[in-house]
C-alpha positions in Angstrom: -9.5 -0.5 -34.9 -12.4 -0.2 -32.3 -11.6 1.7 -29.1 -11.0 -1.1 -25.8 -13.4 -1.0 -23.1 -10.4 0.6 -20.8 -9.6 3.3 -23.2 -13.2 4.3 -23.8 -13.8 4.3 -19.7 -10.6 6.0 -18.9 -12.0 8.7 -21.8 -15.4 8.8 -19.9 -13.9 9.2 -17.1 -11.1 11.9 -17.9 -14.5 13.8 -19.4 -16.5 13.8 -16.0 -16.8 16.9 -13.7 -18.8 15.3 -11.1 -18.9 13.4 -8.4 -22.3 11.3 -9.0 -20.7 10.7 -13.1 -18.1 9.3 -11.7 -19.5 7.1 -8.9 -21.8 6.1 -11.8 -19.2 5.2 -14.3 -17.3 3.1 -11.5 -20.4 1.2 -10.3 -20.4 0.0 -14.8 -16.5 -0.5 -14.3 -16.0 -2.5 -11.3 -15.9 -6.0 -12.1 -13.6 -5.4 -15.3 -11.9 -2.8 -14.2 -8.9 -4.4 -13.3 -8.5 -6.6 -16.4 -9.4 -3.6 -18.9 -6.7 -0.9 -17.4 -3.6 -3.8 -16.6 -4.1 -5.7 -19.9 -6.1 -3.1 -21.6 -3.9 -0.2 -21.1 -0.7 -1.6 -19.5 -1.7 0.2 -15.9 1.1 -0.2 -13.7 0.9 3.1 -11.4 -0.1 0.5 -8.4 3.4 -1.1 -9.1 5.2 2.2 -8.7 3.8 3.7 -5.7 4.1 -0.1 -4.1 7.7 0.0 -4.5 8.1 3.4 -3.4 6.0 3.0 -0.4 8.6 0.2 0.3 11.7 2.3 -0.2 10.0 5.2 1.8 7.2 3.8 4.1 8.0 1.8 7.4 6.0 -1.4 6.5 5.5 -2.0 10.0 3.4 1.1 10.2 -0.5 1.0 9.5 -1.4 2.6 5.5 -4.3 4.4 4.3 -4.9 3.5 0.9 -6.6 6.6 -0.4 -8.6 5.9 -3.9 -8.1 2.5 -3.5 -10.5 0.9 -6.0 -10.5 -2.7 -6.7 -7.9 -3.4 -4.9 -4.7 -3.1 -6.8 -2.3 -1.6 -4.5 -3.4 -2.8 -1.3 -2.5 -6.6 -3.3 1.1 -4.9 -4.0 1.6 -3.7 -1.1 1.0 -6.6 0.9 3.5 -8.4 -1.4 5.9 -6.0 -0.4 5.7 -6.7 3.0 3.0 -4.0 4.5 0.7 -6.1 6.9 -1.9 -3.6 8.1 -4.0 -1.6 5.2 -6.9 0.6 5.4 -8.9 1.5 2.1 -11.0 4.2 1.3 -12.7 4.8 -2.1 -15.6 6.4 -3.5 -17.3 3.3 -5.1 -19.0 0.5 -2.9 -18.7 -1.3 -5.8 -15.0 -0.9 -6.3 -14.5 -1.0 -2.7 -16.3 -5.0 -2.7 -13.8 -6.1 -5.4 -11.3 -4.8 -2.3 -13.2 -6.5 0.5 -12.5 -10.2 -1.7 -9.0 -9.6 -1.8 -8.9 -9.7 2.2 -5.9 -7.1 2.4 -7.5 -4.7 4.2 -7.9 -4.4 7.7 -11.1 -1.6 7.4 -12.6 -0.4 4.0 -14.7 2.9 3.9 -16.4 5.3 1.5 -14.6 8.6 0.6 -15.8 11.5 -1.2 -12.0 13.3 -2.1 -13.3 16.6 -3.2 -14.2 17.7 0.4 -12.2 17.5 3.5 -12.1 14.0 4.4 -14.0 12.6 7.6 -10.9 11.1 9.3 -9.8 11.9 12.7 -7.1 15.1 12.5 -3.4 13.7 13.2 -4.4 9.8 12.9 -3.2 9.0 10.3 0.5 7.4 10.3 1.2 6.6 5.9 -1.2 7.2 3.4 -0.8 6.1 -0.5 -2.9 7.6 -3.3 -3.0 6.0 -6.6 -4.4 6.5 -9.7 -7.3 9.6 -8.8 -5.3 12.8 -9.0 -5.4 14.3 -12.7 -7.3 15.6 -15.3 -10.6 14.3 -14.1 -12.7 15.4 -11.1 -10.0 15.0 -8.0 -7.6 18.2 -9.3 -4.8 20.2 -7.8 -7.7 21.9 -5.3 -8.1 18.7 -3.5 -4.6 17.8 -2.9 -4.9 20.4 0.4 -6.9 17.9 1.5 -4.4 15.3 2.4 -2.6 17.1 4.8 -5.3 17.1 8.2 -5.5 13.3 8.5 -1.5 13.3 9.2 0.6 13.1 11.8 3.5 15.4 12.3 6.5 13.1 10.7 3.8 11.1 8.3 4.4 10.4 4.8 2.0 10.1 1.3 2.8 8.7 -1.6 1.0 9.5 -4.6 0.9 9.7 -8.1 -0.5 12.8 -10.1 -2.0 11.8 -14.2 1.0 13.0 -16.3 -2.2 14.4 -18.7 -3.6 16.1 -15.6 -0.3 17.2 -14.7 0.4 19.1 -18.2 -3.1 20.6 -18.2 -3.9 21.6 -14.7 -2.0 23.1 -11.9 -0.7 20.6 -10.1 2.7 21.8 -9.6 1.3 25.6 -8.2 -0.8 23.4 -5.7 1.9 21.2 -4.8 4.3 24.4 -4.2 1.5 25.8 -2.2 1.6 23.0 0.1 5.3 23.6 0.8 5.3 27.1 1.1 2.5 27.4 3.6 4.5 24.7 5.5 2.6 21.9 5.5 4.5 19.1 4.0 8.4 18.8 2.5 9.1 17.2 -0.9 11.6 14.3 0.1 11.0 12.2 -3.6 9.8 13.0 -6.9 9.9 11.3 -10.5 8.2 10.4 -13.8 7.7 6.6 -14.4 5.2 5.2 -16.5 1.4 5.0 -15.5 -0.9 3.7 -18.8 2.1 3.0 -21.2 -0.4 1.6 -23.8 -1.9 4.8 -23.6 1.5 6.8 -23.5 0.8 8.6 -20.1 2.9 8.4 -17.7 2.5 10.3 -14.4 4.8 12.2 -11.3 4.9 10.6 -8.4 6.0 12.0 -5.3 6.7 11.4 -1.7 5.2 13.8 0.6 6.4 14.3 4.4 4.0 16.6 6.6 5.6 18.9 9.0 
């Protein structure tokens, strides 16, 4: 049986080691993105870190929306409750799928492999879906969300069970706790592409 779109893409895109391949791939992607990885693949990551968000986030607090794509969680987590949403993403294509949904209050461009151009300390909840694994945004990039937050401020993210066995993520993630920037105060596996049998660790983050 011929290969889905989603499955080939997600193949394309676990095989880039750039930053231009990817924004390239994405600007192809956008406008059936969400269809080929939620039908195509089963996606559900969004749906996880949405609910844990709610369980772990004050959703009267403003959240960045790291990675933030078409759209997906910012939609789920405004179901849930969370009123003000920021998005940042690496594709203005992706990110104009995000602007029709009108869930976010700001939308921006974000390249994740260098230190991001936010404002040290500002930001107050930050979610991170989907971009951490065995494609370009590894374990040397997750240092990277600790300068943006305040003292007290939590992340929720999900890390690519593939990229997770192959890379490591759980070295970086130990780093970040023993050089006392942030305290593990959640962590589990739950399913991220089931179609594709992948699921993924997600973890709550709390920076000192």
């Amino acid at each position: 049986m011929a290969e889905n779109k989603g499955s080939a893409n997600k193949n394309q895109a676990y095989a880039i080691s750039d930053v231009e391949g990817t924004r390239k791939l994405y600007a192809g992607w956008a406008d059936t993105y969400d269809s080929d990885t939620t039908e195509g693949m089963g996606y559900v990551a969004h749906k996880v870190i949405a609910d844990l968000s709610a369980e772990f986030l004050d959703k009267g607090t403003p959240v960045l929306d790291l990675a933030c794509g078409t759209g997906m969680l910012g939609t789920a987590l405004r179901e849930h409750g969370f009123s003000i949403i920021d998005g940042l993403d690496l594709s203005p294509e992706m990110l104009a799928k995000a602007r029709e949904l009108g869930v976010y209050r700001n939308l921006g461009e974000l390249d994740m492999t260098q230190p991001y151009d936010i404002e040290a300390g500002s930001v107050e909840a930050l979610t991170c879906c989907g971009i951490f694994g065995p494609s370009v945004i590894g374990p040397e990039h997750l240092i990277h969300l600790a300068p943006p937050l305040k003292a007290g401020a939590r992340a929720v993210i999900s890390i690519n069970g593939k990229g997770y066995e192959e890379r490591p993520f759980e070295e970086a993630l130990e780093a970040l706790f023993d050089d006392g920037l942030f305290r593990e105060i959640y962590r589990g596996f739950n399913d991220y592409l089931p179609k594709e049998d992948i699921d993924a660790l997600y973890v709550v983050l709390e920076r000192f």
